[in-house]
MIDO-933799 format. One line per 4 residues: number of its first residue (from 1); their letters; for each residue x negated, y negated, z of C-alpha. Coordinates in steps of 0.2 Angstrom, whole numbers, plus 2048, in hexadecimal, padded with zeros to 3 digits. Layout:
MIDO-933799
NUM = a = X,Y,Z  ...
This chain:
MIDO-933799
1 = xxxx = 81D,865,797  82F,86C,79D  840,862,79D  846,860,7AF
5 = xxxx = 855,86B,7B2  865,864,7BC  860,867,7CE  84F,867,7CE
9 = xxxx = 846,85C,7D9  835,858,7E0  82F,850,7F1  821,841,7F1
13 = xxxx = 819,83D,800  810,82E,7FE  805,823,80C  807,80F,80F
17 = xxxx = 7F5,805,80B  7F1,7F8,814  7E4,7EC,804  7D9,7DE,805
21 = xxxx = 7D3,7E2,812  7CD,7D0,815  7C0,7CD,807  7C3,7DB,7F9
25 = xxxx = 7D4,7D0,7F4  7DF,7DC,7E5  7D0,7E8,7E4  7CD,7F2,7F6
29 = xxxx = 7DC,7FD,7FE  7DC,80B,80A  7EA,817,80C  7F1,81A,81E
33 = xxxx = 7FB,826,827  80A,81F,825  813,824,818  826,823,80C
37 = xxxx = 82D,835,809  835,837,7F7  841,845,7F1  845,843,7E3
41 = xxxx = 853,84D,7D8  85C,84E,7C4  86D,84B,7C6  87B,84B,7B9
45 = xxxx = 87A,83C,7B0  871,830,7A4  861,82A,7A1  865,81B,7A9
49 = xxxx = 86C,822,7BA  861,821,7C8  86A,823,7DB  860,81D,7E9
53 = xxxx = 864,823,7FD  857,81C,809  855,823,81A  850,815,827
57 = xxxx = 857,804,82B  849,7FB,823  84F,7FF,80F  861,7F9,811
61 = xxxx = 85F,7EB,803  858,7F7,7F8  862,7FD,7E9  862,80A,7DC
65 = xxxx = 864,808,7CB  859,807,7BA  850,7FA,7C0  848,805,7D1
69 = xxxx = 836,801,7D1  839,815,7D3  840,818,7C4  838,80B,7B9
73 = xxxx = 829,816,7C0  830,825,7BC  835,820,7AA  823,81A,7A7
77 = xxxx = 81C,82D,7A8  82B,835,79C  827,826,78F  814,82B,791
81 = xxxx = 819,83D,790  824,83C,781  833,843,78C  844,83D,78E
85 = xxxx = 84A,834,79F  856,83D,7AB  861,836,7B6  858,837,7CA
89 = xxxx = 85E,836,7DC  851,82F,7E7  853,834,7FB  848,828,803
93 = xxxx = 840,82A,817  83A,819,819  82E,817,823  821,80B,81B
97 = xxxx = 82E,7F9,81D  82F,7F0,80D  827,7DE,80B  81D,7DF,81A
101 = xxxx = 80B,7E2,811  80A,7F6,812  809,7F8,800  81D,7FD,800
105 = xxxx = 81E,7FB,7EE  80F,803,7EB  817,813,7F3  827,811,7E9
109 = xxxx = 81A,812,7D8  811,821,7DD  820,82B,7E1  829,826,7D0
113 = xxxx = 818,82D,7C7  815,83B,7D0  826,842,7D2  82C,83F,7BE
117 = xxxx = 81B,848,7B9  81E,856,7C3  832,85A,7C0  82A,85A,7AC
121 = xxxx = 81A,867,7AF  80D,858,7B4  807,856,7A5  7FF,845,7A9
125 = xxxx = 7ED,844,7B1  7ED,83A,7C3  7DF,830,7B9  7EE,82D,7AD
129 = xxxx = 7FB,828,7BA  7EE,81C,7C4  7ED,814,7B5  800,813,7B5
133 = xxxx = 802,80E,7C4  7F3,7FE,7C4  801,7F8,7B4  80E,7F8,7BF
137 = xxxx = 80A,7EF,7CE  7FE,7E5,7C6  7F0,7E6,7D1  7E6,7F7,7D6
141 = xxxx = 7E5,7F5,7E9  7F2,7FC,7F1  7F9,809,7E2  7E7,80F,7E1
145 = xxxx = 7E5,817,7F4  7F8,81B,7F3  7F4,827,7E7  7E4,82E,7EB
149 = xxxx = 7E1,82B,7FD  7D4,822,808  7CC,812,806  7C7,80F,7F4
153 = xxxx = 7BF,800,7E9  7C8,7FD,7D8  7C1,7F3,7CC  7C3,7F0,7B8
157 = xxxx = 7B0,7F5,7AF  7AC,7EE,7A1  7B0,7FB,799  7C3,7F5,79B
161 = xxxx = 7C3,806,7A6  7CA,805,7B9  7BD,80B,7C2  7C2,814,7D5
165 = xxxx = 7B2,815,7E3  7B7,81E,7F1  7AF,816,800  7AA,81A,810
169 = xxxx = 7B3,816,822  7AA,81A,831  7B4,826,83D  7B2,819,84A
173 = xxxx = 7BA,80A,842  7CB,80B,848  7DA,802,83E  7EA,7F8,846
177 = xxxx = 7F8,7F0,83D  804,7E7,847  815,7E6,83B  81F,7D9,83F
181 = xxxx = 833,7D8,83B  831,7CA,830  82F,7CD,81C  821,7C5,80F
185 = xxxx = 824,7C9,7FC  814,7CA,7F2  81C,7BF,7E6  81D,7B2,7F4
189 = xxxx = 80E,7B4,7FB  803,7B4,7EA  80E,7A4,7E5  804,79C,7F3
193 = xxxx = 7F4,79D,7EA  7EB,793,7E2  7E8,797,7CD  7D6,794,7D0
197 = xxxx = 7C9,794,7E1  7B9,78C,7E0  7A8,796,7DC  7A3,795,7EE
201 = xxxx = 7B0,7A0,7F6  7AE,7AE,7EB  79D,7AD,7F0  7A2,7AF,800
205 = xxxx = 7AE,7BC,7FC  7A1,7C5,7F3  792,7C4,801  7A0,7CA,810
209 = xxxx = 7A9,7DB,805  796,7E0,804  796,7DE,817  7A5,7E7,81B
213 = xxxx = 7A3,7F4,810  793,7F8,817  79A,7F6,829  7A8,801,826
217 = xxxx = 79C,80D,81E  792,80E,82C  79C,808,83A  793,7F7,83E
221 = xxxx = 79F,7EB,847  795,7DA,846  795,7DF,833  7A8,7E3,833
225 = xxxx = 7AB,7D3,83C  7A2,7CB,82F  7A9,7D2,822  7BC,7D0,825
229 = xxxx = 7BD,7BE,81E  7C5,7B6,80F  7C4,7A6,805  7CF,7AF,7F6
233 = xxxx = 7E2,7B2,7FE  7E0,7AF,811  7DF,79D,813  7EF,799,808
237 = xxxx = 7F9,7A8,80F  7F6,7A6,822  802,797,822  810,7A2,81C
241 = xxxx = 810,7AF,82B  819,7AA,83C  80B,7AB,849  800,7B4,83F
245 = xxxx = 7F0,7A9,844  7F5,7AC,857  7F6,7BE,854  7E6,7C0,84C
249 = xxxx = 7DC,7B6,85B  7E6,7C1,866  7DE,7D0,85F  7CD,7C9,85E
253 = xxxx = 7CE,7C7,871  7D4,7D7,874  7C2,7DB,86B  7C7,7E0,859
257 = xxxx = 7B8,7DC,84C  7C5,7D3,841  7D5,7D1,83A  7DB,7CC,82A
261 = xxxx = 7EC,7CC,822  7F3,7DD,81C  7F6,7DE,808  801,7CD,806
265 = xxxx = 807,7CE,818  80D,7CB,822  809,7DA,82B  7F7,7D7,832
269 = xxxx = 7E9,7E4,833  7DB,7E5,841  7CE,7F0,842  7C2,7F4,851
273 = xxxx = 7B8,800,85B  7C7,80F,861  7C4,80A,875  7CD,7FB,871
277 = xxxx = 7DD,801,864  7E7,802,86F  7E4,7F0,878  7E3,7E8,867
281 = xxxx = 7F3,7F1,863  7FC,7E8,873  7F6,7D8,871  7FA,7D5,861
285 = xxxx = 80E,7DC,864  80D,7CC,872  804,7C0,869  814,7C2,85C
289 = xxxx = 81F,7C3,86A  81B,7B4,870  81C,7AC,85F  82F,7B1,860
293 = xxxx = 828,7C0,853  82F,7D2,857  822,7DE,851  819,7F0,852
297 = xxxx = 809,7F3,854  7FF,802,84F  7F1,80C,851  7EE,814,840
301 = xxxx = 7E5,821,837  7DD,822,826  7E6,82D,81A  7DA,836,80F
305 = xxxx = 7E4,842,804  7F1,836,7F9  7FF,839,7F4  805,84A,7F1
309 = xxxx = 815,854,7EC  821,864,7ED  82D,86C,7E4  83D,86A,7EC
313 = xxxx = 84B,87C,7EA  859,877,7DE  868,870,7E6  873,87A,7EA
317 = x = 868,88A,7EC
């Protein structure tokens, strides 16, 4: 372990998540290509300086600060790590929108763990910063494929030990996300849950993440279609997302196998065979449109590799 030197600085690019995923509520992400870029610099100051610049119109309310889901991120690893904190600058390319469902928050996490490990020699294991990261944000599902890429299945063993399964995705499943310029805070959207859901549904849930597992495994899309329904977070969240029903039949026309709500939304995920992306993509944008909803549609890959960093030159060289 080194002490960070004035100057030093690392780069973190880290991919948006879209979790859910209809049935697998707070325990199946995957990581997509889209993605935040962090650089992130020691600058003269405190322990309890951290400067935030974001790039992109999209962050404008965001703030710097010791309270920075960045730097409380960061701070987390040099307690773990026995170090002392340094004061940060964070430069920000925004390009995942905050409060939308893209697992924004999720991104801000990663980049505070990876990049304070790395300005002090890494000497905490990416098993150790998942674990990090799951206390952070609560829940595994977005944090989890942030960090290590494609589509992955968290759960708590046991053992007390969060177990990660890397799962399949056919080449052939194609994913579109239609982000719409209106903003959904998890904390809103989980507040419209219920504390308790009856027996039934997470039967139901059960029996329908086998499906979709399996149809994204193999690239089935009656079991897909079968697959992307909730009884857990849907039915209580739909309500909360101008237009978001008509947007969803509009992609089912346009011959998607589903379409389910996006993290907490209200961003809204389809997926479908690739001949029709593009339509789906379309008809979705108008659907909102004609709810009175600007929005973007788009076709989207999935991101395999995580998140991943370089060392910046010191500033000034």
């Amino acid at each position: 372990m080194v002490r960070p030197s004035l100057g030093q600085g690392v780069v973190v690019e880290v991919p948006a998540t879209t979790a859910n995923l209809g049935p697998g509520f707070d325990c199946l992400g995957a990581a997509l290509d889209l993605g935040n870029r962090f650089e992130l610099r020691v600058i003269e100051g405190s322990g309890e300086r951290f400067d935030l610049i974001i790039e992109g119109s999209e962050g404008a309310h965001l703030r710097g600060g010791p309270d920075n889901l960045i730097y409380r991120s960061a701070q987390r690893v040099w307690k773990e790590a026995g170090q002392e904190p340094v004061a940060l600058e964070a430069r920000v390319q925004l390009a995942v929108p905050p409060a939308r469902g893209l697992g924004s928050s999720a991104t801000a996490i990663v980049a505070g763990l990876i990049g304070a490990n790395a300005l002090v020699g890494e000497p905490l294991s990416k098993e150790k910063l998942l674990e990090l990261a799951i206390d952070i944000e609560g829940h595994p599902d977005n944090v989890v494929p942030s960090l290590v890429g494609g589509l992955c299945l968290t759960a708590r063993a046991a053992s007390h030990r969060w177990r990660v399964v890397r799962c399949e995705w056919a080449s052939d499943v194609q994913a579109v996300v239609a982000i719409p310029s209106i903003r959904l805070s998890t904390a809103e959207a989980r507040r419209a849950m219920p504390r308790s859901i009856p027996i039934s549904d997470a039967v139901v849930n059960l029996g329908a993440l086998t499906l979709l597992l399996q149809g994204l495994r193999t690239g089935n899309g009656d079991l897909i279609a079968d697959g992307m329904h909730d009884r857990i977070h849907e039915p209580y969240r739909w309500g909360l997302i101008q237009g978001g029903k008509a947007v969803r039949e509009a992609a089912l026309e346009a011959g998607a196998w589903g379409c389910v709500i996006s993290g907490a939304g209200p961003t809204l995920l389809a997926l479908g065979p690739t001949s029709v992306a593009e339509a789906v993509s379309q008809a979705m944008v108008e659907a909102w449109r004609q709810e009175g909803v600007s929005s973007c549609g788009e076709v989207v890959q999935l991101q395999h590799e995580g998140s991943r960093w370089n060392p910046l030159p010191l500033s000034g060289a």
